[in-house]
C-alpha positions as a printed Julia matrix, in Angstrom:
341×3 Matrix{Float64}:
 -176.9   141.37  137.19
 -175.07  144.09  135.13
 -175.81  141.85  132.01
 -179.43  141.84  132.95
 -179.82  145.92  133.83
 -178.01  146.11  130.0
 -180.56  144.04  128.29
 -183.37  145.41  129.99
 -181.9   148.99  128.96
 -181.88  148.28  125.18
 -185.12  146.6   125.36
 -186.62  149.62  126.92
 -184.36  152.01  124.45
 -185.66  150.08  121.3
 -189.32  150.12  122.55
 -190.22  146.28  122.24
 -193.64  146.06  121.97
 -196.25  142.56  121.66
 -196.49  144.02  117.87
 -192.88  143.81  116.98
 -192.69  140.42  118.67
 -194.44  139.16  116.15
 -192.42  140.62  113.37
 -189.36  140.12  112.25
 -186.86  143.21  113.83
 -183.77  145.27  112.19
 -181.44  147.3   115.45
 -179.43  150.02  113.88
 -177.31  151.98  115.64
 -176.57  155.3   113.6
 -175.2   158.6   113.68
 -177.25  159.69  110.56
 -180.07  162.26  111.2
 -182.04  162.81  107.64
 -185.42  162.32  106.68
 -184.54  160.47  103.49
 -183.07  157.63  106.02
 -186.67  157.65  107.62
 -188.48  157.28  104.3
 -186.13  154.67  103.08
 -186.63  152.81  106.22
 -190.24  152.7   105.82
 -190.18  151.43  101.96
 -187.77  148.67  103.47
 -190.37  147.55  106.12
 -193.22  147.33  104.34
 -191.67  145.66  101.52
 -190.41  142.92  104.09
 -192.52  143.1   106.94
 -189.49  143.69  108.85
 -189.81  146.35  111.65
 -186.71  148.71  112.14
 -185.48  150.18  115.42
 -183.07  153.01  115.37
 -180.86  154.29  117.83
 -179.29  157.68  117.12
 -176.3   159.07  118.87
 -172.38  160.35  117.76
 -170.33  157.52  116.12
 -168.1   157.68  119.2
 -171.03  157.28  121.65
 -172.52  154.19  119.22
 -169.18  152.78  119.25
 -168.47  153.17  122.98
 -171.97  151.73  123.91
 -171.53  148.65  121.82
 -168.57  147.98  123.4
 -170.49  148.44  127.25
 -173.19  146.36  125.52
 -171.11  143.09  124.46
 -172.61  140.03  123.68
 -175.71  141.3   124.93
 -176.0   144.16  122.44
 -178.98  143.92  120.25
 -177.83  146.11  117.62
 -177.43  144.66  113.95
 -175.76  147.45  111.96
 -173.92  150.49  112.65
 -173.96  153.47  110.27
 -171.75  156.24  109.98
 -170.76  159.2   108.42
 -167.38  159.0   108.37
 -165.28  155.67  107.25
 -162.68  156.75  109.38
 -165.2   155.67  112.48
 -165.91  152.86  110.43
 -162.18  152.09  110.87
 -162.33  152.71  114.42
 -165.61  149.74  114.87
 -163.61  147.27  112.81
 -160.36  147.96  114.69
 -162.05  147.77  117.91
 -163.2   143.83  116.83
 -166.85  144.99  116.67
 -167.27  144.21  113.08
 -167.66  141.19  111.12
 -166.63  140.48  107.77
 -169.23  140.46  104.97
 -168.82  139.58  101.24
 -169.46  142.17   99.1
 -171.02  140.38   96.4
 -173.41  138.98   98.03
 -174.82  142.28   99.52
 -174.23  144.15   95.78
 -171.62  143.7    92.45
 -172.88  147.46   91.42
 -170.72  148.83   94.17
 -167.7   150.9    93.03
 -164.72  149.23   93.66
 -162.72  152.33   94.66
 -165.42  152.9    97.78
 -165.13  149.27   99.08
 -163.25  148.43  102.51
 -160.23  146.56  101.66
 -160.43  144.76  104.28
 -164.48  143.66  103.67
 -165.44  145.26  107.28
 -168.23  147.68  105.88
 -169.88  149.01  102.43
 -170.21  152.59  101.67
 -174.06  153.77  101.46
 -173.51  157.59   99.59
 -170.22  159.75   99.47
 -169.8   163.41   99.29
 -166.87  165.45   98.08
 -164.57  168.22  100.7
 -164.91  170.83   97.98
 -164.47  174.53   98.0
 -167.54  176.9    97.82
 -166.99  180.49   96.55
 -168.42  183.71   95.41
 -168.16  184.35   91.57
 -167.96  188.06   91.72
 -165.04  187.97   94.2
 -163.11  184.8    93.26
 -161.17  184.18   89.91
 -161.92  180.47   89.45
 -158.15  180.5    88.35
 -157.5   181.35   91.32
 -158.41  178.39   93.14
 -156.08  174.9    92.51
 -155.82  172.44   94.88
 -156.15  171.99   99.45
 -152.67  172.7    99.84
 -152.68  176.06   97.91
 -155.53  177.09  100.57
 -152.23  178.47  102.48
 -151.33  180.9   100.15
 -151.15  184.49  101.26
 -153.93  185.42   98.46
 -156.39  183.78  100.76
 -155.34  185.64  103.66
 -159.24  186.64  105.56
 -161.03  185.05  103.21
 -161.52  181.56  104.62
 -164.67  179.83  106.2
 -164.85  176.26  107.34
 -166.43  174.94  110.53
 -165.07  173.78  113.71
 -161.97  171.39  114.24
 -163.94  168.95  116.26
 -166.41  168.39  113.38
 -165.41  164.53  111.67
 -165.24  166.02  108.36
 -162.47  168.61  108.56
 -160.53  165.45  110.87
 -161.16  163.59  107.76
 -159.44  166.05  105.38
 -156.39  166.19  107.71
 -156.24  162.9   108.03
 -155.71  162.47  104.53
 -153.03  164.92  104.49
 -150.89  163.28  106.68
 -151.86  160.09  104.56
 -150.02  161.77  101.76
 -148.13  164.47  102.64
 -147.03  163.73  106.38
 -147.24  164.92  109.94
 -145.21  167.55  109.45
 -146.66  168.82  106.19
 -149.9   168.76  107.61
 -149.02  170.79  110.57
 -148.16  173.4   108.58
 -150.9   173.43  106.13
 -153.71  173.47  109.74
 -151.51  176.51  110.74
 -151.05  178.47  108.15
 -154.67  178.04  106.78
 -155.23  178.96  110.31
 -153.83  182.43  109.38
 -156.03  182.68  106.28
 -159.42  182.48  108.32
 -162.47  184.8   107.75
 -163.58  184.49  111.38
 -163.36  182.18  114.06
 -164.79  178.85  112.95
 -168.18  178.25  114.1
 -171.64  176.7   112.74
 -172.18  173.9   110.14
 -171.48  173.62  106.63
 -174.72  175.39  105.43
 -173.65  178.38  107.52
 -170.21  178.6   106.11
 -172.04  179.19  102.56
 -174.38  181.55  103.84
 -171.26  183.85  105.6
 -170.33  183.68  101.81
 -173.49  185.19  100.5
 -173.36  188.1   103.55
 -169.88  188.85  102.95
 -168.16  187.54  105.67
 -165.63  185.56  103.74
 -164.79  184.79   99.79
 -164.63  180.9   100.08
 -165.55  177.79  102.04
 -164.52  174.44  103.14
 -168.0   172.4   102.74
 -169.07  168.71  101.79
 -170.51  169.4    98.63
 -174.53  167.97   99.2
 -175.01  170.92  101.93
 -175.08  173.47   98.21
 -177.37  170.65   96.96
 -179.46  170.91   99.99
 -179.94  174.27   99.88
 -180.52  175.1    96.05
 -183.51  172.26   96.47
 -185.06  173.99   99.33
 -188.57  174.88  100.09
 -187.35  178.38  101.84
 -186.68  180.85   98.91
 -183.63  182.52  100.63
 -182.1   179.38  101.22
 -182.43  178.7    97.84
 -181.47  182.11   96.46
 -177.5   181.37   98.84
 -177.21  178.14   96.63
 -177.67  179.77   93.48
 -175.52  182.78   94.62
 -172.16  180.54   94.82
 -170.03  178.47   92.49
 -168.34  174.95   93.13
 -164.74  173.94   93.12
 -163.32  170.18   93.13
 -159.59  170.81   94.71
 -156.48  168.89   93.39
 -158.07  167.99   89.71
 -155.17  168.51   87.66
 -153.61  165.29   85.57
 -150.72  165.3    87.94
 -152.72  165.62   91.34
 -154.68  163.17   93.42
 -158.44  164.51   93.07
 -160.7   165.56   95.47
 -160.81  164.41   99.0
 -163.93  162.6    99.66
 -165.3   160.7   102.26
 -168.68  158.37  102.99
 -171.57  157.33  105.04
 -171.19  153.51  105.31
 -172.34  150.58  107.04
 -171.06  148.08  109.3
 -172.43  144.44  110.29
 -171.75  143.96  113.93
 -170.23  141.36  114.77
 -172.76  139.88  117.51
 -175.93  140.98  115.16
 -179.02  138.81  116.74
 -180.84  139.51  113.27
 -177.87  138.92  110.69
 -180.01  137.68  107.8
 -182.28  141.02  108.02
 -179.55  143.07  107.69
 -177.93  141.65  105.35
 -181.32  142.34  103.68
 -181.35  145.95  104.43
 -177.49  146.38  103.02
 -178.57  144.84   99.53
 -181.48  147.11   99.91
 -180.08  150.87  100.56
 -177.31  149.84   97.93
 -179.82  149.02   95.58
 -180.78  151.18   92.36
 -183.95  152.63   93.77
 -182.61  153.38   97.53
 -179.46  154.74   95.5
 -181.37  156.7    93.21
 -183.33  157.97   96.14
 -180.53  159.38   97.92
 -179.34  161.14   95.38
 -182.62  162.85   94.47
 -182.91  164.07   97.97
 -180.11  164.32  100.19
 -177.59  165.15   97.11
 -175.07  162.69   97.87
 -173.4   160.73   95.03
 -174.4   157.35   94.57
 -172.09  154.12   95.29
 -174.01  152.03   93.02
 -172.18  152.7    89.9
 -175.64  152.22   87.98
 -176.8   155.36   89.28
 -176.19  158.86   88.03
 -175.66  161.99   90.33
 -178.9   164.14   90.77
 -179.29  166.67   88.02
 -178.09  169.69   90.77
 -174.75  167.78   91.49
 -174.8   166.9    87.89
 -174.33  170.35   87.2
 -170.92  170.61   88.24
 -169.66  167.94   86.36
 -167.62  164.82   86.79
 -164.84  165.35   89.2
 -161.62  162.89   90.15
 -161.85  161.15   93.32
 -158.89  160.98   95.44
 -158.77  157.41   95.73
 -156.9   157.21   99.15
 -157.71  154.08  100.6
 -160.96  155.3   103.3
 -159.13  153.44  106.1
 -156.76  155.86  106.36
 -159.35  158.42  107.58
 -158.92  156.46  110.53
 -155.36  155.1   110.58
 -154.64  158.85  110.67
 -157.28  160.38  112.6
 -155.46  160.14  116.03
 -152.68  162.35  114.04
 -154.74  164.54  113.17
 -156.62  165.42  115.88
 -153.39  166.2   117.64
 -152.56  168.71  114.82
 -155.53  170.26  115.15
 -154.99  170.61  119.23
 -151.68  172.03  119.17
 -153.45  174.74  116.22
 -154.8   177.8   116.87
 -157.94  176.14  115.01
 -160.65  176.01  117.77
């Protein structure tokens, strides 16, 4: 019975109709939210007649109801924003393995799972936003220095709960240890502008009205809004500078982190989505991306879009991705026993 109600559900969820019966079907289960998905989506249906059914939710939620769903989950893919959840899928036995050549050889190698569980789609850089006229590029050096008294009220950065500041701690315990990162979350802690609050867009924009000197922001949110059809948004992009932490020859590079995709393990349609992984990896779905959301391609074929090419090439830190998760549980105890709401 229970089995039944749970197919019934995701029929009902994915809208089955006597139309896409007919057709061939792609189930995705992802916690991205952009309109360049939705347009890519569409290209990749009409070019294979394949209809796609999405399911949005948090990476948490997706993972939690695949696991309620079992056997009889009709989801093909899972896609993320975060590899560290990707981690958290694979570790939970919901993944299979896939070959990575045989989905795309243009990958880079540095973005690849090593254990062949998912395949990054775009990444984005942690870097550090910050207004010219008040910041001394000089001044600015690498995540850890973030702690120094100079900064002291001058900080803006979201929310600890958000994945992508768990993702940055996570990879300082990866390299630095519990107990250095402690210390960092609490000191930078004392360092704050204001309480954290909002997204990453809003953290620029506190810039621009003076609320703080510098932010903690994925770097395609600047993209996002120096492309913008609203002329004020477009006027905050312009009005700050870019920063890639920890660039020195002796340091590890910037922290970044991806959206990526999973094949689950118990995928009714595996040969469509292996289909739609060649696809959004390819040159055109890369170069897409890039144009629009201002994420940097993983197809190493592709260039950056002229607005991120702007700031120039940047070193990676080339942390192995897993660790976002490996660490995560780490960090989001470091971030409870912080004064960082």
């Amino acid at each position: 019975m229970k089995k039944f109600i749970i197919i019934s559900l995701c029929t009902l969820i994915f809208g089955c109709s006597s139309q896409q019966n007919k057709k061939e079907i792609l189930n995705i289960y992802s916690k991205r939210h952009y309109q360049v998905d939705k347009e890519l989506f569409k290209k990749f249906e009409k070019e294979n007649n394949i209809i796609i059914n999405v399911v949005k939710a948090s990476s948490d939620e997706l993972i939690e109801r695949i696991k309620t769903e079992g056997e009889s989950c009709p989801a093909d893919l899972l896609i993320t924003v975060d590899a560290g959840k990707l981690y958290k899928a694979a570790n939970e036995n919901l993944l299979d393995k896939i070959n990575v050549s045989d989905i795309n050889n243009d990958i880079k190698e540095e973005l690849i799972d090593k254990n062949n569980f998912w395949i990054p789609i775009t990444y984005r850089a942690r870097i550090v936003a910050f207004n010219p006229n008040k910041v001394d590029v000089k001044e600015l050096s690498t995540y850890e220095d973030l702690t120094s008294d100079k900064w002291k009220n001058r900080i803006l950065v979201r929310t600890s709960s958000n994945a992508y500041n768990q993702a940055l701690l996570s990879s300082l315990v990866a390299h630095h240890g519990e107990e250095f990162a402690s210390e960092w979350c609490n000191n930078l802690v004392s360092n704050f502008a204001r309480e954290p609050k909002g997204n990453d867009r809003d953290q620029i924009r506190a810039i621009v009205a003076n609320i703080g000197d510098i932010a903690i922001v994925n770097s395609y949110y600047i993209g996002l809004l120096k492309s913008s059809s609203d002329s004020l948004d477009r006027k905050i992009g312009e009005s700050v500078n870019v920063f890639f932490p920890n660039q020195a020859e002796n340091e590890r590079g910037s922290h970044i982190n991806i959206s990526g995709i999973g094949l689950l393990k118990n995928a009714p349609n595996r040969n469509n989505a292996i289909k739609f992984m060649k696809f959004i990896t390819s040159d055109y779905a890369q170069e897409y991306y890039t144009n629009n959301s201002y994420e940097y391609p993983v197809n190493k074929k592709v260039k950056p879009s002229e607005i991120i090419a702007e700031w120039g090439d940047f070193k990676i830190d080339n942390l192995d991705l897993n660790e976002l998760g490996i660490q995560r549980k780490k960090a989001v105890e470091i971030f409870e026993n912080s004064k960082w709401n």
